[in-house]
C-alpha positions in Angstrom: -30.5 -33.2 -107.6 -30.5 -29.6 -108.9 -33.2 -28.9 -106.1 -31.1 -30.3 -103.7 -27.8 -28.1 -104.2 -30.0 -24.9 -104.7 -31.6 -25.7 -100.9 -27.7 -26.3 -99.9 -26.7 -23.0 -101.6 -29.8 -21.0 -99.9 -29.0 -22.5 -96.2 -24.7 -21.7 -96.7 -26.1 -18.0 -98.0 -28.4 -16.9 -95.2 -27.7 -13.5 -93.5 -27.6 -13.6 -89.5 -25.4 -13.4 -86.2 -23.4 -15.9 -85.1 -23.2 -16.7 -81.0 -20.0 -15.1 -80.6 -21.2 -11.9 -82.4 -24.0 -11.9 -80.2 -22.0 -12.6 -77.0 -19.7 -9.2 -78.3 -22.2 -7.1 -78.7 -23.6 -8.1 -75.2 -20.4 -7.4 -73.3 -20.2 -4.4 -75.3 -23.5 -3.0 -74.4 -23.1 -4.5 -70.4 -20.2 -2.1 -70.2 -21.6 0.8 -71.4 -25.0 0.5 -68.9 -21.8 -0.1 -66.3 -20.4 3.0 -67.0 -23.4 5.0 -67.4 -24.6 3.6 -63.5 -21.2 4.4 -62.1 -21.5 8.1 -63.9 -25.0 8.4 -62.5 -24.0 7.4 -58.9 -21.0 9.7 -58.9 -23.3 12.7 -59.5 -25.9 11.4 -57.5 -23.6 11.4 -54.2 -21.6 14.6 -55.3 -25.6 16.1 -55.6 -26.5 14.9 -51.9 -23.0 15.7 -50.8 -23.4 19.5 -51.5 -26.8 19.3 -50.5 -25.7 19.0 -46.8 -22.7 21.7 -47.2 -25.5 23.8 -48.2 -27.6 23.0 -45.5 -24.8 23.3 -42.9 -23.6 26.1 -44.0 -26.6 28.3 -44.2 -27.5 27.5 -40.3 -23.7 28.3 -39.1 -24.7 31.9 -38.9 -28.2 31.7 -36.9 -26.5 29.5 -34.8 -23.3 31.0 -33.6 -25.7 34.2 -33.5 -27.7 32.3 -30.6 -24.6 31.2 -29.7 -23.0 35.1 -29.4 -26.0 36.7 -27.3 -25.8 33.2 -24.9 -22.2 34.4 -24.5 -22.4 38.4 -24.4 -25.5 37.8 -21.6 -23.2 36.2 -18.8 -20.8 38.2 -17.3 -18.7 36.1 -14.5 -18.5 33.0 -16.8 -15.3 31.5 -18.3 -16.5 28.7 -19.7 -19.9 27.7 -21.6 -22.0 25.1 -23.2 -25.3 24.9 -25.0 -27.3 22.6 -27.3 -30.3 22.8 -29.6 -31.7 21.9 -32.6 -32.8 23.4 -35.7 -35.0 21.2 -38.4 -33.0 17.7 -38.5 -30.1 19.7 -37.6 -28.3 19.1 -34.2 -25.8 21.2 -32.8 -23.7 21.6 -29.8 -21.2 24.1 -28.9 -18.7 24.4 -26.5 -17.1 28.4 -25.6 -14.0 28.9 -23.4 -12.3 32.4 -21.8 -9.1 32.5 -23.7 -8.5 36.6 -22.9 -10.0 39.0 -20.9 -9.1 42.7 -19.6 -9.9 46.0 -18.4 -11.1 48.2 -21.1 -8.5 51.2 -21.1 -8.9 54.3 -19.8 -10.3 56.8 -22.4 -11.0 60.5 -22.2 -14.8 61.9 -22.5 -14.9 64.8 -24.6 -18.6 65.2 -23.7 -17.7 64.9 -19.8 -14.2 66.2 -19.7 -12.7 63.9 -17.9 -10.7 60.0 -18.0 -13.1 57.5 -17.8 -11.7 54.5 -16.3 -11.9 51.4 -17.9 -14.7 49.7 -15.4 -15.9 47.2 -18.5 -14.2 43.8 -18.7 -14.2 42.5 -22.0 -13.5 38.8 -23.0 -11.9 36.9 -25.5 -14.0 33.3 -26.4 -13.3 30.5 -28.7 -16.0 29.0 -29.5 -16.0 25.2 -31.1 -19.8 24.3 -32.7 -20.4 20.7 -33.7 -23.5 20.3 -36.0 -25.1 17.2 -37.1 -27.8 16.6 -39.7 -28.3 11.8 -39.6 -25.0 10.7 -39.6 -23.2 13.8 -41.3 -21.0 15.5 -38.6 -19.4 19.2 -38.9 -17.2 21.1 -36.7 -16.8 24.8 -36.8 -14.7 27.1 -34.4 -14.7 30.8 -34.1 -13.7 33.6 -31.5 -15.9 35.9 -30.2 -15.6 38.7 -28.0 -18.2 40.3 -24.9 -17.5 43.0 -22.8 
């Protein structure tokens, strides 16, 4: 009989986790790998996010350069249009005579006399739209020829 109720005693004495414990410490750790992922996605798309600012922004100026000599090479124009592409990039742009005028008349020191103003220069706006897959970007800017 004493070997019986020391058996009982060892079994009511062992260490170990119960099921709940075990179902705790589960949903504990399931919310922390949660939170982790949603941390890790959030930087992930904030990473590829900036990567295409960067990558539209350094081609704005290349392009609206193409885009200013296309517009300072044609004289009797008032309205534009041009496409093209750069890497993946894709852009388009669209330039419209807002202003133009007779340059003034200006005196030559060199000459000594009024030049009249014979050049016509002109006001543009110019709207770009540049795409890169399914990212779109818009820019507008004014430019001026003469």
């Amino acid at each position: 009989m004493k070997h019986r109720s020391q058996q009982l005693l060892l079994i009511k004495h062992q260490k170990g986790f119960t099921l709940i414990e075990v179902l705790v410490a589960s949903f504990i750790l399931f919310l922390v790998i949660a939170a982790v992922t949603m941390v890790y996605r959030g930087a992930l798309l904030s990473s590829n996010k900036a990567e295409r600012t960067l990558v539209f922004s350094s081609l704005v100026a290349p392009i609206s350069e193409q885009v200013r000599i296309q517009i300072t090479s044609s004289k009797d124009q008032l309205e534009m249009r041009g496409s093209g592409n750069m890497g993946e990039l894709t852009f388009s742009w669209h330039a419209i005579s807002t202003y133009q005028s007779k340059m003034p008349e200006q005196f030559n020191a060199f000459m000594g006399e009024v030049d009249s103003g014979d050049k016509v220069f002109k006001l543009w706006q110019v709207t770009m739209q540049l795409q890169i897959k399914s990212a779109t970007r818009q820019y507008q800017f004014s430019e001026i020829s003469w």
